[in-house]
C-alpha positions as CSV (number, residue, x, y, z in Angstrom):
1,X,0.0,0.0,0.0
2,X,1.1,3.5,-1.2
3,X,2.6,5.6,2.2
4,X,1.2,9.0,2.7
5,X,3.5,11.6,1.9
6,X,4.5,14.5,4.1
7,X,7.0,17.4,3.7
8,X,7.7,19.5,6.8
9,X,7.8,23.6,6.4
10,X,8.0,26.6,9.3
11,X,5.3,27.8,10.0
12,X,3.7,30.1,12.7
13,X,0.3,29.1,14.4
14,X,-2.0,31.8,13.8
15,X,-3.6,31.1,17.1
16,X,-0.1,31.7,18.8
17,X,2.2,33.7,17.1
18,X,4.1,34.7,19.9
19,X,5.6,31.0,19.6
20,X,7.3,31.8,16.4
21,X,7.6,29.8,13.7
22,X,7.6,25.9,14.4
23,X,8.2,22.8,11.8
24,X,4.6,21.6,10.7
25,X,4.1,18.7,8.4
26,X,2.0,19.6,5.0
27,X,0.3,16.7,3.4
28,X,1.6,16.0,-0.1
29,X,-1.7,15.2,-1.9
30,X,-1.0,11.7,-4.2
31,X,-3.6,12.8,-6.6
32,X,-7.6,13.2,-7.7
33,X,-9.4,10.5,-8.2
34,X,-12.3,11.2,-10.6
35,X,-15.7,9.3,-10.0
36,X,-15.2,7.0,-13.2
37,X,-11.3,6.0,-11.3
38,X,-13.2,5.7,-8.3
39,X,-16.2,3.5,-10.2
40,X,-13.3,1.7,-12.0
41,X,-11.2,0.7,-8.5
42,X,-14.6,-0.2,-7.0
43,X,-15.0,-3.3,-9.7
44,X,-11.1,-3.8,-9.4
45,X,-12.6,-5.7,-5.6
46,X,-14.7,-8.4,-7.0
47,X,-18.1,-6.7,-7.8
48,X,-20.4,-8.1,-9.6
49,X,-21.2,-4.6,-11.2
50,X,-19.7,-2.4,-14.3
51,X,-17.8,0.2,-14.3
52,X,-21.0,1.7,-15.9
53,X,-23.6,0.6,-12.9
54,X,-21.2,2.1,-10.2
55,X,-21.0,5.5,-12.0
56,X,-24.7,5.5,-12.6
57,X,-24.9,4.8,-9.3
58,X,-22.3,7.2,-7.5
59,X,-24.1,9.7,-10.0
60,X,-27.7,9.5,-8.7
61,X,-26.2,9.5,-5.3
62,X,-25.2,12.4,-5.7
63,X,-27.6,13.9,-7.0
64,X,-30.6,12.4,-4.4
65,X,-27.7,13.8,-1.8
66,X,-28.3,17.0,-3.2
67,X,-32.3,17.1,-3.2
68,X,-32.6,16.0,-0.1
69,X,-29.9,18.1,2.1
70,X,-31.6,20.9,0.4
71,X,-35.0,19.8,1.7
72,X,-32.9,19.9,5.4
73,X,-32.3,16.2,5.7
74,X,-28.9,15.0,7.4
75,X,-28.2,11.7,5.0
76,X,-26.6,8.9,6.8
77,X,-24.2,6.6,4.8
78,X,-23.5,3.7,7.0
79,X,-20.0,3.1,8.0
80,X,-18.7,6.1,5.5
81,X,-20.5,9.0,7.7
82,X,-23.2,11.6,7.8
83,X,-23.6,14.2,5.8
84,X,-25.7,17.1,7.1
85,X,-27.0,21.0,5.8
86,X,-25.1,23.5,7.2
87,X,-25.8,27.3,6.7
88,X,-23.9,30.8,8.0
89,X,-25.7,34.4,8.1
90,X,-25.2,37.8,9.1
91,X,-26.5,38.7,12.4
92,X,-29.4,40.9,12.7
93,X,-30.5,43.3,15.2
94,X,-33.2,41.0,17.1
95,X,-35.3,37.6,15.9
96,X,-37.9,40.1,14.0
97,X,-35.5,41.6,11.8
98,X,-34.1,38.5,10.9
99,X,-34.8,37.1,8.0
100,X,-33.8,34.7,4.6
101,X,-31.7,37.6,2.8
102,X,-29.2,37.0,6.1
103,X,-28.7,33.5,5.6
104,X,-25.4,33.9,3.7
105,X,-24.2,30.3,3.0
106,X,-25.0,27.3,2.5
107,X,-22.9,23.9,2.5
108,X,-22.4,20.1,4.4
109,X,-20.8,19.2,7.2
110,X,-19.5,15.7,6.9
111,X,-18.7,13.5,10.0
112,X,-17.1,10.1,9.2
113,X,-18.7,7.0,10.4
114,X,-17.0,4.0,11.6
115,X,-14.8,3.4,8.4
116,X,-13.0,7.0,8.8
117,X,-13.1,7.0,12.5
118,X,-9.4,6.7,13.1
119,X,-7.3,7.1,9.9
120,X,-4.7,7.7,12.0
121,X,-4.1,4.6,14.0
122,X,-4.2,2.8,10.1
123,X,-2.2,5.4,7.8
124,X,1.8,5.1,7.1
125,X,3.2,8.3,6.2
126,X,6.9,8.9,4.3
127,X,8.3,12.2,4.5
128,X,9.0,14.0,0.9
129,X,10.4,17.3,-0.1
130,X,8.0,19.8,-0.6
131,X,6.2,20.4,-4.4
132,X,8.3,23.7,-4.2
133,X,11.5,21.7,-4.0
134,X,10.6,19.0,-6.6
135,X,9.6,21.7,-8.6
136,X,12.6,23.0,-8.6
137,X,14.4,20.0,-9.0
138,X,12.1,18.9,-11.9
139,X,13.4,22.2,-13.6
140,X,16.9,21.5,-13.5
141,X,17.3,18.2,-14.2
142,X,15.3,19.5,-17.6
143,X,17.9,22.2,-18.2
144,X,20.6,19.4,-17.9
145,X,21.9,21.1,-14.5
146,X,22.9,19.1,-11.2
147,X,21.6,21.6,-9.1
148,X,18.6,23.2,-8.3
149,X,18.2,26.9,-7.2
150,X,15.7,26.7,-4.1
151,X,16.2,27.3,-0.8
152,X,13.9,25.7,2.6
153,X,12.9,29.3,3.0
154,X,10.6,29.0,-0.1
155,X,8.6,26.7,1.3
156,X,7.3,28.5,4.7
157,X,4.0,29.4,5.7
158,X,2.1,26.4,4.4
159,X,3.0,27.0,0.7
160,X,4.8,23.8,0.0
161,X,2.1,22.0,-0.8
């Protein structure tokens, strides 16, 4: 099983600046995985359905997801999690001048079920060089150099993604 890669960048905690900056690991995202890929792995584990059934499937998911969070429904999806309406507004000046036009957002909040409980306890992680420094890298190696011009400094506050 593919690790999860990591590379580690100074940062300072918003919350507590007065700390300075501290080392912080940024997740190195592997990839996207589109919902045909995802239909596509799902048959790779012996199911008896197509590539086609599990998109058609995953699609109208989706889309009853959709109608029914915007009715105000929380949509429970077994051991994956719940999936719930969430909304944000302005405040107003007391309940009677409140009203729709200060609802501002409106989005899900997800919380896993028992499949995503504790990722932790099951992930491996590898520590990598940040995107910044492959980039870097990537770019010389190209131009036929042996060295790269990039410095650990580039990759602070968060941006080595």
């Amino acid at each position: 099983m593919k690790k999860i890669q990591y590379s580690v960048a100074l940062m300072s905690n918003p919350m507590r600046p007065e700390d300075g900056k501290k080392a912080y690991a940024n997740l190195q995202l592997t990839g996207l995985v589109s919902i045909n890929e995802l239909a596509g792995h799902i048959t790779e584990h012996n199911s008896v359905f197509s590539k086609g059934t599990v998109v058609g499937v995953l699609t109208e998911l989706s889309e009853c997801m959709r109608e029914l969070i915007l009715q105000g429904y929380k949509v429970l999806l077994g051991d994956i999690g719940t999936f719930a309406p969430a909304i944000t507004s302005e405040g107003a000046e007391s309940k009677e001048k409140f009203s729709s036009q200060n609802i501002k957002t409106m989005g899900i909040n997800f919380n896993p079920g028992a499949a995503f409980d504790n990722l932790r306890r099951d992930a491996e992680f590898e520590k990598t060089t940040t995107r910044k420094a492959q980039a870097a890298a990537l770019k010389a190696e190209n131009a036929g150099q042996t060295t790269a011009d990039w410095t650990p400094e580039d990759d602070e506050e968060g941006e080595g993604d």
